[in-house]
C-alpha positions in Angstrom: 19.8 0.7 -15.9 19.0 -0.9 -12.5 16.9 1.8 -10.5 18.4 3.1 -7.0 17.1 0.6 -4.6 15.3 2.7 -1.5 15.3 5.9 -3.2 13.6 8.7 -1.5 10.9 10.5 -3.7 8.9 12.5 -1.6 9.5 14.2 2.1 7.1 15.7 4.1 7.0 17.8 7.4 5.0 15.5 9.2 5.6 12.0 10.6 3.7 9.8 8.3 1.7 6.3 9.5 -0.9 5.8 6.4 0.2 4.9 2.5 -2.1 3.9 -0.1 -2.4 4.0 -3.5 -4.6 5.8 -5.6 -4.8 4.6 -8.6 -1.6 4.0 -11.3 -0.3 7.5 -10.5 -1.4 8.8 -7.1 -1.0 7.9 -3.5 -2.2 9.4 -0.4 0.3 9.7 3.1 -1.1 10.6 6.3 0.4 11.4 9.4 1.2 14.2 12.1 2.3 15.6 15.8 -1.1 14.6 17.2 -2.3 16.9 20.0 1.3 17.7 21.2 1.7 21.5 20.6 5.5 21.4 18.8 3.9 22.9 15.4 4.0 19.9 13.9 0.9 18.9 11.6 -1.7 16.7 10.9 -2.8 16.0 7.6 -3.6 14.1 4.8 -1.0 14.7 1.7 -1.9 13.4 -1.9 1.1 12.8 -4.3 1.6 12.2 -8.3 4.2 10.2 -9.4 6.3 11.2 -12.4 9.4 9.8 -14.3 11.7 12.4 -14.9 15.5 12.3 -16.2 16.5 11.8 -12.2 14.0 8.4 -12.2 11.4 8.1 -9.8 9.7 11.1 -8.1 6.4 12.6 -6.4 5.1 15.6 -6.1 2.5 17.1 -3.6 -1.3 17.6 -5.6 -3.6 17.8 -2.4 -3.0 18.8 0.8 -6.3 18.6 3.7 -5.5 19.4 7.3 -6.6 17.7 10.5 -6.5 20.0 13.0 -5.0 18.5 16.4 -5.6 15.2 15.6 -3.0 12.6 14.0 -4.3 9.4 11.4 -2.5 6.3 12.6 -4.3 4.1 10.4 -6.4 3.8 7.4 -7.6 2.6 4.3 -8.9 3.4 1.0 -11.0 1.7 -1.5 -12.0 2.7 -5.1 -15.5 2.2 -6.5 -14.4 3.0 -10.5 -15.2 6.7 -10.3 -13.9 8.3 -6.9 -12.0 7.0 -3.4 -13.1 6.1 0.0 -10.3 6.7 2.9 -11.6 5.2 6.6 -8.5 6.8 9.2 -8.5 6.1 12.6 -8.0 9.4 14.6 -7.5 8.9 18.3 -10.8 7.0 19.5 -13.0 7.7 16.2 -13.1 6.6 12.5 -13.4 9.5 10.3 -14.7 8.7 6.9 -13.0 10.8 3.5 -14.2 11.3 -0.1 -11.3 11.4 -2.3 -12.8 12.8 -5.6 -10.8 13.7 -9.2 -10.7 17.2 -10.0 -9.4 18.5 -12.9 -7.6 22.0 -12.6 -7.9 24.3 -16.0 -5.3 27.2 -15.8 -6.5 30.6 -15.4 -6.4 33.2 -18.2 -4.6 36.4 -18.3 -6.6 39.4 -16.8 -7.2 41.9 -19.5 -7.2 39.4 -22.3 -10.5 37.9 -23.7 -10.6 35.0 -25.9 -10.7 36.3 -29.1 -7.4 38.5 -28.2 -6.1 35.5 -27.2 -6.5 33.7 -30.6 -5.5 36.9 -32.2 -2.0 36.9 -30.4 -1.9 32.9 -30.9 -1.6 33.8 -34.7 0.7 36.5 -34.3 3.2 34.5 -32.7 3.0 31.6 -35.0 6.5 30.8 -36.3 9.3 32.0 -34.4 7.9 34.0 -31.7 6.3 30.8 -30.6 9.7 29.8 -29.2 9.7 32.8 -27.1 6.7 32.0 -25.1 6.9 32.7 -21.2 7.1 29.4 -19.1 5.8 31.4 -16.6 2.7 32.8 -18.2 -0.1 30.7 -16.6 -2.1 30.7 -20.7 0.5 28.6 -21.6 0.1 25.7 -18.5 -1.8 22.5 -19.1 -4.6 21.3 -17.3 -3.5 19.0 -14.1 -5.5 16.3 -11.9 -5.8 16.9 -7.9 -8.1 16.0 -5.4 -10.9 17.2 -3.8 -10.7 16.0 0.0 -14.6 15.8 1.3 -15.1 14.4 5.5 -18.4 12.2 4.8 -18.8 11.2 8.9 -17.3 9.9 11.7 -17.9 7.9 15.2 -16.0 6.7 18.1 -15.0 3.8 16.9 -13.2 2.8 20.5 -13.9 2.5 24.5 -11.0 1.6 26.2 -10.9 3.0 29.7 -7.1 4.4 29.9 -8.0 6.3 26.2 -9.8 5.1 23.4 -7.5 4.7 20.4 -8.2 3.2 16.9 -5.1 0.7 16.1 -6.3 -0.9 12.6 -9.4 -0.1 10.3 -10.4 -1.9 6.8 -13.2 -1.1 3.9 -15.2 -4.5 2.6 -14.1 -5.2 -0.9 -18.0 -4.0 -2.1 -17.6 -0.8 -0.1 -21.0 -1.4 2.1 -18.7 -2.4 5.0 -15.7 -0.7 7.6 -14.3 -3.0 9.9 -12.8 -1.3 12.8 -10.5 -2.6 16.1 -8.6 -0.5 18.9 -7.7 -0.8 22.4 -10.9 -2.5 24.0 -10.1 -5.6 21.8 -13.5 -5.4 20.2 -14.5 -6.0 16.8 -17.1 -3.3 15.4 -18.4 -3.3 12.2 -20.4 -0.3 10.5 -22.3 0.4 8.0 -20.1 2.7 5.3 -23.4 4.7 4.6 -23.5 7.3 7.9 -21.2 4.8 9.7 -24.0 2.9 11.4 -22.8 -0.1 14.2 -23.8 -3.3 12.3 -21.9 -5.5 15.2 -20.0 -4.9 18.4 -18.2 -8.1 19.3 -15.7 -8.6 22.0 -13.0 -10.2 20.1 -10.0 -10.0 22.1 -8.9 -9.7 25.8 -5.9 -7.0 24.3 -6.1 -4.8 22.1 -6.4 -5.6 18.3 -3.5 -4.7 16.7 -4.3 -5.6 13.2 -7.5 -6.8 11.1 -8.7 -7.5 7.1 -11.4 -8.6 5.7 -11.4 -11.7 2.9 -11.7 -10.3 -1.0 -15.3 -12.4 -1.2 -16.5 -10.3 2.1 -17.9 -12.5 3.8 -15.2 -13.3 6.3 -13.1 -10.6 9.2 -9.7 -11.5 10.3 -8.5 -9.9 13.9 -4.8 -10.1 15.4 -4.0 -9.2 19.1 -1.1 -9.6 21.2 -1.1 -13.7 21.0 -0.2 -17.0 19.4 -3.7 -17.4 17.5 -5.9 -15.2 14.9 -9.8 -15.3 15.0 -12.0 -15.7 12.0 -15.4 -14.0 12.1 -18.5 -13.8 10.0 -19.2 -10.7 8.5 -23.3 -11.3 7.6 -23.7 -12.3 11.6 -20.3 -11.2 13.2 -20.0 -14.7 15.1 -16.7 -16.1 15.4 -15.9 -18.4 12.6 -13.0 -20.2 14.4 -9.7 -19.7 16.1 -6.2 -20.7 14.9 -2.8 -21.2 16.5 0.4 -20.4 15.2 2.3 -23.6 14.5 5.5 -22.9 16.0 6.6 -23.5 19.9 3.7 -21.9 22.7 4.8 -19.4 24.0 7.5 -17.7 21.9 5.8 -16.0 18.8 3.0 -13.8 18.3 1.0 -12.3 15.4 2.1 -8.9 13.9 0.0 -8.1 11.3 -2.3 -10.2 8.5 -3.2 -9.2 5.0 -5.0 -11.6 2.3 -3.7 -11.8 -1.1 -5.1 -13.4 -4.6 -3.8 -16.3 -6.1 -1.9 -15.1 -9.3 -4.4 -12.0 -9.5 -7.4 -14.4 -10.2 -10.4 -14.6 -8.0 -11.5 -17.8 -9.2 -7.9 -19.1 -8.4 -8.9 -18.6 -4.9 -6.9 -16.4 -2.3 -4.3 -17.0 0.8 -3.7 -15.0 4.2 -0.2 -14.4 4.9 1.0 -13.3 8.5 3.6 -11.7 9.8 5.0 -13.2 13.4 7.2 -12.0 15.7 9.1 -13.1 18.9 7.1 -12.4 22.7 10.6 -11.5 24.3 13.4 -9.6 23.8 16.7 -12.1 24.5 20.6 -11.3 23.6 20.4 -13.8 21.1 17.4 -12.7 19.1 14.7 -15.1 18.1 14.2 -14.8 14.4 10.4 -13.7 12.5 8.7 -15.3 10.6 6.3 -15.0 7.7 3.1 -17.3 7.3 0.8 -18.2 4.3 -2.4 -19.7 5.1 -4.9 -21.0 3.0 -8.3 -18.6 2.3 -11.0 -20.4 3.2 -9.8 -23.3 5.8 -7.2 -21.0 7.0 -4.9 -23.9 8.1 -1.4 -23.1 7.6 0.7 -24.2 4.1 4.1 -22.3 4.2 6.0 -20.8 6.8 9.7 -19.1 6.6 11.8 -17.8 8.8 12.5 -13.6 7.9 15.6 -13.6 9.8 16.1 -11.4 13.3 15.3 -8.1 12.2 12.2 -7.5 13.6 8.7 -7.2 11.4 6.5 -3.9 11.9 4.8 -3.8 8.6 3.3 -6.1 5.9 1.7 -5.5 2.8 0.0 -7.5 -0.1 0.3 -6.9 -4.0 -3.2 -6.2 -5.9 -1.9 -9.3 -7.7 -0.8 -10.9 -5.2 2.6 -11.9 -6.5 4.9 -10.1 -4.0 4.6 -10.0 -0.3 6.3 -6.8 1.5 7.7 -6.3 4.8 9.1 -3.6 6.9 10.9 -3.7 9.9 11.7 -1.9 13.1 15.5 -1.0 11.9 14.1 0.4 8.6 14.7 -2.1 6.4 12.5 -3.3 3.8 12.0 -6.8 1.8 9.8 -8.3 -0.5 8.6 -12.0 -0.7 7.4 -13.9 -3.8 3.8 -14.9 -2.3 3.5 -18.8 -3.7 6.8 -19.7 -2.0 7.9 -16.6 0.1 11.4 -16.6 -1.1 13.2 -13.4 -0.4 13.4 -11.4 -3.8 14.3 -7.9 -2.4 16.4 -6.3 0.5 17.2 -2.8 1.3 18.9 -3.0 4.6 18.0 0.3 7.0 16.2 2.0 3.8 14.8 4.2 6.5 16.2 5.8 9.6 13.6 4.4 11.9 11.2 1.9 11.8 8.5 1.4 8.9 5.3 2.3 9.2 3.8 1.5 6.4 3.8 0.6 3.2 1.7 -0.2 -0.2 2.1 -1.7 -3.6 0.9 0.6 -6.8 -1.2 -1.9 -8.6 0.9 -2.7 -11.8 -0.6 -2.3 -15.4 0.5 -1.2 -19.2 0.5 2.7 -18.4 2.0 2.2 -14.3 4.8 0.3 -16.2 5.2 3.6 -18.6 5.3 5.3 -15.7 7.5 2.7 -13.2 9.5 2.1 -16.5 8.7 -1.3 -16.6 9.4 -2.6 -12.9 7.9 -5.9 -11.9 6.6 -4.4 -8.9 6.6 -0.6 -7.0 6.6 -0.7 -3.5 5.7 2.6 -1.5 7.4 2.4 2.0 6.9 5.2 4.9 8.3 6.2 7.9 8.3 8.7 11.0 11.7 9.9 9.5 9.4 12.1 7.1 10.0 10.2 3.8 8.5 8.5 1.1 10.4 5.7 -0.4 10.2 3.4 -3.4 11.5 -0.1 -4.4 11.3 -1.2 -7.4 12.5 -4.6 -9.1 13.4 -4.4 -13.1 11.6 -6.9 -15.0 13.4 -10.5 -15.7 13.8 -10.8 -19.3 11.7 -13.1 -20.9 11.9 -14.9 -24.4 8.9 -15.7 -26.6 8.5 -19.6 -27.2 9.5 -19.1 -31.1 13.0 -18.0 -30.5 13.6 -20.8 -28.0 12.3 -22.8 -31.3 14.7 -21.4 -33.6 17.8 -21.0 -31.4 16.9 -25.1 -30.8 16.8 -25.9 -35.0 19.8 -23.5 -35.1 21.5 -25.3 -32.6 20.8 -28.7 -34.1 21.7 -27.4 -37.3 24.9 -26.3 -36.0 25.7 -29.3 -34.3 24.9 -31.7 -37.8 27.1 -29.7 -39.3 30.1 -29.8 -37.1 29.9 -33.6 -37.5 29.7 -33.9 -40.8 32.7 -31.9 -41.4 34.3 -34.1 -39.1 32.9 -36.9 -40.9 31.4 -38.5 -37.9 
């Protein structure tokens, strides 16, 4: 059975603008009110994802509150044991350990542990199946997190109010990448958030960045028809390039980079999102770009149709591009030749603000029940979506041989009996 396309899974009481995965069974939303005193919160929500007999669902785990002011970006990276989540926050970077922590349940009051074995015994058999769901000796152990703030620094300078637009860990961790308001490029030092460069990138503001998957190379986005390529060892600006449509009537969204069929040593692409400068009754139409890795000259461009891009995300694999939009819609792209795969017109209420691939793997397909990808979408309407695409059936090469000798076999057979 085909799973319900856009279903909601999760809904919070907060406006959310952050989603990343954690892993093959957690993800972290973040979001709020900001300073505006309407009770609305500010916080950082941690979800597990389940398949129940209703499909796909999430529940809260972790919940760490921000006080008065709202994350409107971040990021997250995962060194093998714990996570690190960068968030811009206002005009600062605040930096988040994400650690496992395993929750025992607590035992009765009154009963020791020999008791407890004791009664075990007595209620061996039959009186097992009267156990109380509600008596905490009888709950498993569970996984949350524990939510740590490392450091943080103003991270932005622009005169009419600082604010953070787009942040990014370097794939080895020793790196955040920040860009706001000012149009500069700053780079720190993830231990104590130390300035490593302060480059004045952009006459706007930067409205998106990413760094390559080798490291050694920043991407930055503002509001106009080229993206800059910097060096990451010296931070000087590696070069410039335009979009390849008309002057004048396109400009860059939003940039991610994604492997080539999940392989490093296959090499990588960037792919862009681009969207028309002006508003006109007949709308312009988007478009999504791929662009090679390492000369970053473009290879495939293809037009997203008139619903107007907000969001873009990369698979770990980098199969599946996907995009949100400004109506609340969401698609997804095959990467090597962006052909639409998936559409969920007006999924949300308002526009996308983010979204994120799970990574996909043996036990996220036990849990996805066996999707070819999981897309997490987000919005201010308060909810957490997911799409998911069943996976195309597939036949080993040895049946196609048989059902070929059958076939022939068949086929000597009918003309023989009718002596041809």
């Amino acid at each position: 059975m085909a799973p319900e396309r856009g279903k909601s899974i999760a809904k919070s009481n907060f406006p959310m603008y952050v989603v990343k995965a954690l892993g093959e069974r957690h993800f972290l939303v973040a979001g709020g009110g900001g300073q505006a005193k309407t009770g609305v919160s500010n916080a950082i929500e941690i979800y597990e994802i389940k398949l129940t007999e209703d499909g796909f669902n999430a529940g809260s785990v972790c919940r760490y509150d921000l006080g008065t002011q709202a994350p409107m970006n971040g990021c997250t990276m995962y060194d093998g044991r714990n996570h690190l989540f960068a968030a811009g926050l206002d005009d600062e970077c605040h930096l988040f350990s994400l650690k496992y922590k395993v929750i025992s349940p607590t035992k009765p009051a009154g009963k020791t542990e020999n008791s407890s074995s004791t009664e075990a015994v007595r209620r061996k058999g039959k009186d097992t199946k009267n156990t109380d769901p509600n008596d905490s000796s009888n709950q498993t152990k569970h996984l949350t997190f524990q939510v740590e703030k490392l450091s943080s620094v103003t991270s932005d300078f622009c005169k009419d109010g600082g604010y953070q637009k787009c942040v990014k860990i370097g794939p080895d961790r020793s790196i955040i990448a920040t860009g706001g308001g000012d149009g500069h490029l700053r780079v720190w030092k993830t231990d104590g958030l130390v300035k490593l460069h302060d480059i004045d990138a952009h006459k706007n503001e930067i409205d998106d960045l990413d760094i390559s998957p080798k490291g050694d190379k920043i991407v930055t986005i503002s509001k106009g028809s080229c993206f800059s390529v910097w060096n990451t060892k010296d931070g000087k600006k590696h070069l410039d390039m335009e979009w390849p449509g008309k002057p004048g009537e396109h400009r860059f969204r939003a940039c991610r980079f994604g492997l080539k069929e999940g392989d490093m040593k296959k090499g990588y692409n960037l792919y862009t999102i681009n969207i028309p400068i002006k508003r006109q009754s007949t709308p312009d139409p988007c478009f999504i770009a791929q662009w090679d890795g390492e000369s970053y000259k473009p290879k495939l461009v293809m037009n997203a149709g008139t619903e107007v891009l907000s969001s873009l995300a990369v698979s770990n694999d980098g199969i599946y591009v996907g995009v949100g939009m400004i109506t609340g819609s969401v698609a997804v792209y095959i990467s090597f030749n962006l052909q639409k795969l998936y559409y969920v017109k007006e999924a949300h209420s308002i526009f996308v603000t983010g979204l994120d691939f799970m990574p996909m793997s043996e036990s996220t397909k036990a849990v996805s029940d066996s999707q070819d990808f999981t897309l997490l979408s987000i919005s201010a309407d308060n909810t957490v979506r997911v799409h998911q695409e069943p996976t195309r059936a597939s036949f080993h090469v040895i049946y196609v041989l048989l059902g070929v000798i059958l076939l022939l076999v068949a086929l000597f057979w009918l003309m023989s009996e009718l002596g041809l």
